[in-house]
Steps between C-alpha positions, in 0.01 A plus 500: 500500500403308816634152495294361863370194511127552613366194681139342378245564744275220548201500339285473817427420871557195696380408814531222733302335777487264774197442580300215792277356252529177303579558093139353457346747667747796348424326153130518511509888623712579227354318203058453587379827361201485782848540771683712245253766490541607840854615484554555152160598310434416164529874419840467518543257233539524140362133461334313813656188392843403560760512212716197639393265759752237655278350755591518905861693332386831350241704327538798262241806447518784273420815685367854329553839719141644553697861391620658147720356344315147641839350474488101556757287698474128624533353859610172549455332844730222563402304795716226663492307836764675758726331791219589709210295378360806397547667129730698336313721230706753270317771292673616232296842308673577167429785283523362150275726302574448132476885513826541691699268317440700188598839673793351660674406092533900405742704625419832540829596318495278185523741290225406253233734405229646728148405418224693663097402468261749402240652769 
């Protein structure tokens, strides 16, 4: 039997930023829907509101692939004023589709019975 330690992969993607513009500016563009829409479309989302607001800090979205299996993830955008006087913003796109978790507790090898679903 193999003993290795496998390390966790992170659940996701982050990215990080510096950009010119003042965090008001950054703010508004990433939490107005009007602004929103023109860089991430409302297609995109599972629910056009936000699921956790901290104003001028961060913002959180549920997402939905357009594709089978229309997995759903959530992006958070972090946004914070840089050395600069410009912003730092950090995306951070986590899969977390209940759907995964579930497939992710069986082992293939459990040994417990095989159930199959009729045609």
């Amino acid at each position: 039997m193999n003993d290795r330690k496998i390390p966790a992969r992170k659940p996701g993607i982050e990215l990080e930023y510096d950009l010119n513009e003042p965090p008001q500016k950054v703010w508004r563009a990433v939490s107005t829907p009007e602004l929103r829409e023109n860089w991430l479309p409302k297609e995109a989302l599972a629910d056009p509101q936000a699921i956790s607001v901290t104003p001028g800090e961060e913002v959180r979205y549920r997402l939905r692939d357009d594709a089978p299996p229309f997995l759903e993830s959530t992006v958070t955008f972090r946004i914070a004023p840089n050395a600069n006087g410009g912003t730092s913003l950090r995306i951070i796109h986590e899969l977390d589709d209940v759907r995964l978790r579930q497939a992710e507790k069986a082992a293939a090898n459990n040994n417990s019975l095989t159930v199959m679903r009729a045609a």
